[in-house]
N, C-alpha and C positions, 0 to 999 in steps of 0.2 A: 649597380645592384638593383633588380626589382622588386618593387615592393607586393608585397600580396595582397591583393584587395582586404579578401579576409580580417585582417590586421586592421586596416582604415576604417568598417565600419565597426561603431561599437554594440557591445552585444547589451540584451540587458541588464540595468545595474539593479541588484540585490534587492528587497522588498523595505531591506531598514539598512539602505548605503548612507542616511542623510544623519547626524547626529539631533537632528530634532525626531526623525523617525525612529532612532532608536529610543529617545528618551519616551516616546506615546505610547510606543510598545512594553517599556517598562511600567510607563503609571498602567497600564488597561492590565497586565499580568497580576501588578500588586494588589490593584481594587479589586479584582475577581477572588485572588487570593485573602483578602480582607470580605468580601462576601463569604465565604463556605467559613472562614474564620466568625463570623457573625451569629452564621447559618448554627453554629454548635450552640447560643448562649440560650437557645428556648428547649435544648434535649437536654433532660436533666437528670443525670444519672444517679443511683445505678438503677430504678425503675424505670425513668422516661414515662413517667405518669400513667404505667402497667396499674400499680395499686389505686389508684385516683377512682372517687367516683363521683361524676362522672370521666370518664377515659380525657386525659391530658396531654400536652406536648406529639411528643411523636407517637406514641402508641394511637390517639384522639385522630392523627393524621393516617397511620397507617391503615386504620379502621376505615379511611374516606377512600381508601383505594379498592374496597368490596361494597359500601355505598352508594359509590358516586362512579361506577363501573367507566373507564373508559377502554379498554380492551380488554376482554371476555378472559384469553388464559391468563394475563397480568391481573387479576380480581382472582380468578384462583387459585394462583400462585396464593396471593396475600392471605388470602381465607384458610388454604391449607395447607400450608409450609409457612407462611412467617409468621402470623397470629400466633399458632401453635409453639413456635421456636423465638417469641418475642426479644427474649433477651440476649441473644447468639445475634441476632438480625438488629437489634438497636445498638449493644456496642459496636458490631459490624459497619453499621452506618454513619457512628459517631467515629471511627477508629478511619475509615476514609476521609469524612471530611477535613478533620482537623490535619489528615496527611494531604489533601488537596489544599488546603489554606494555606501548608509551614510551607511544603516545596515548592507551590507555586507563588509564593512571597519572597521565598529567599533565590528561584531561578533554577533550580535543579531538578535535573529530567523533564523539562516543562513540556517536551511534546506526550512520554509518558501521562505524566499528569493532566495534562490536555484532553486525552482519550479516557480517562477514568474520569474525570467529569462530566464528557459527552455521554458515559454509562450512567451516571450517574441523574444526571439531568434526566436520561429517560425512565430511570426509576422514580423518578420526582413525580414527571410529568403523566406518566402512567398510575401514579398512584391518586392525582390530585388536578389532573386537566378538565374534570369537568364537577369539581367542587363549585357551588353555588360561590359568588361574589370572589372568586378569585382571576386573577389578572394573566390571562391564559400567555399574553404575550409576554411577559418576564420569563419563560422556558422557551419560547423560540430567543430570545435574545441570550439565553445562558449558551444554547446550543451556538450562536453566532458568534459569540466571543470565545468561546472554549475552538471552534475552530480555526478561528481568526489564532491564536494561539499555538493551533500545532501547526496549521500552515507556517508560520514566519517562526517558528522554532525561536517563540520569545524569553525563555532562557538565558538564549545569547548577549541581549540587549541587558545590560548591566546585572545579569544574572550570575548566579554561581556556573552553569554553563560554559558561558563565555570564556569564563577564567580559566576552566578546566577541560576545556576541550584539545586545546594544544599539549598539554599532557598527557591526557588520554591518547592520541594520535602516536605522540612517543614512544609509549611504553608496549602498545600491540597489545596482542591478546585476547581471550573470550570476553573477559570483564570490559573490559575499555571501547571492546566492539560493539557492546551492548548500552554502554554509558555513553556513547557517541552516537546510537542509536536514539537513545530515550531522549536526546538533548537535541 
């Protein structure tokens, strides 16, 4: 019987085959997830420091993204669409994070959620990239780990994902096609 080369060499193994890879993959998911969970405890609803004077919290921020101009239509987007509509756009903002915190802490849909951060982050970063004394590299490193994320589909790694993915494969269907996508 011949063997097929094919077979003999091995191909590449998985990005998190190692159970110490899985387990780094898990701390980096939950800490980022524990960031946007953080990120909630300074917007303070149900104004977000709209009434405040001087202008507080996130509204005080939002205001730095027509200030502190770092791209021309993102400043008036801000100026005239979300100023205008403050409180539809701050529970909007407050209603992502804390869903970017729960699902990427507990591992589900993490490439989804992956990719709503990386939107997110450039809403940050557009709003506040060129705020005096602010630390420009903490948004390229959100943007690197929010990748680092949907790349290795870290979910998987002792995530709700994981668990639920061989179920989903089971059952078929639009739904499961889609949950097996987001994961």
């Amino acid at each position: 019987m011949a063997v097929n080369e094919q077979t003999e060499r091995p191909g590449p193994e998985p990005l998190a085959s190692s159970r110490v890879s899985r387990v780094l993959l898990a701390v980096c998911r939950v800490t980022v997830a524990l960031l946007w969970i953080q990120n909630l405890s300074w917007k303070h609803p149900p104004s977000f420091g709209h009434n405040s004077a001087p202008p507080e919290d996130l509204y005080a921020w939002t205001l730095k993204g027509v200030d502190n101009e770092v791209f021309a239509p993102w400043a008036w987007l801000v100026e005239h669409v979300i100023i205008p509509h403050f409180a539809v756009f701050a529970w909007g903002a407050f209603a992502i994070e804390a869903c970017l915190g729960a699902f990427l802490l507990v591992g589900l849909a993490a490439r989804f959620w992956a990719l709503v951060g990386l939107v997110q982050t450039t809403a940050i970063t557009f709003s506040v990239l060129n705020t005096p004394h602010e630390w420009f590299w903490s948004y390229f490193l959100m943007y690197a780990v929010h990748l680092a994320l949907l790349a290795t589909a870290a979910g998987r790694a002792y995530g709700v994902d994981g668990a639920l993915r061989p179920l989903w494969r089971q059952r078929g269907g639009r739904l499961s096609r889609v949950l097996i996508a987001a994961s």
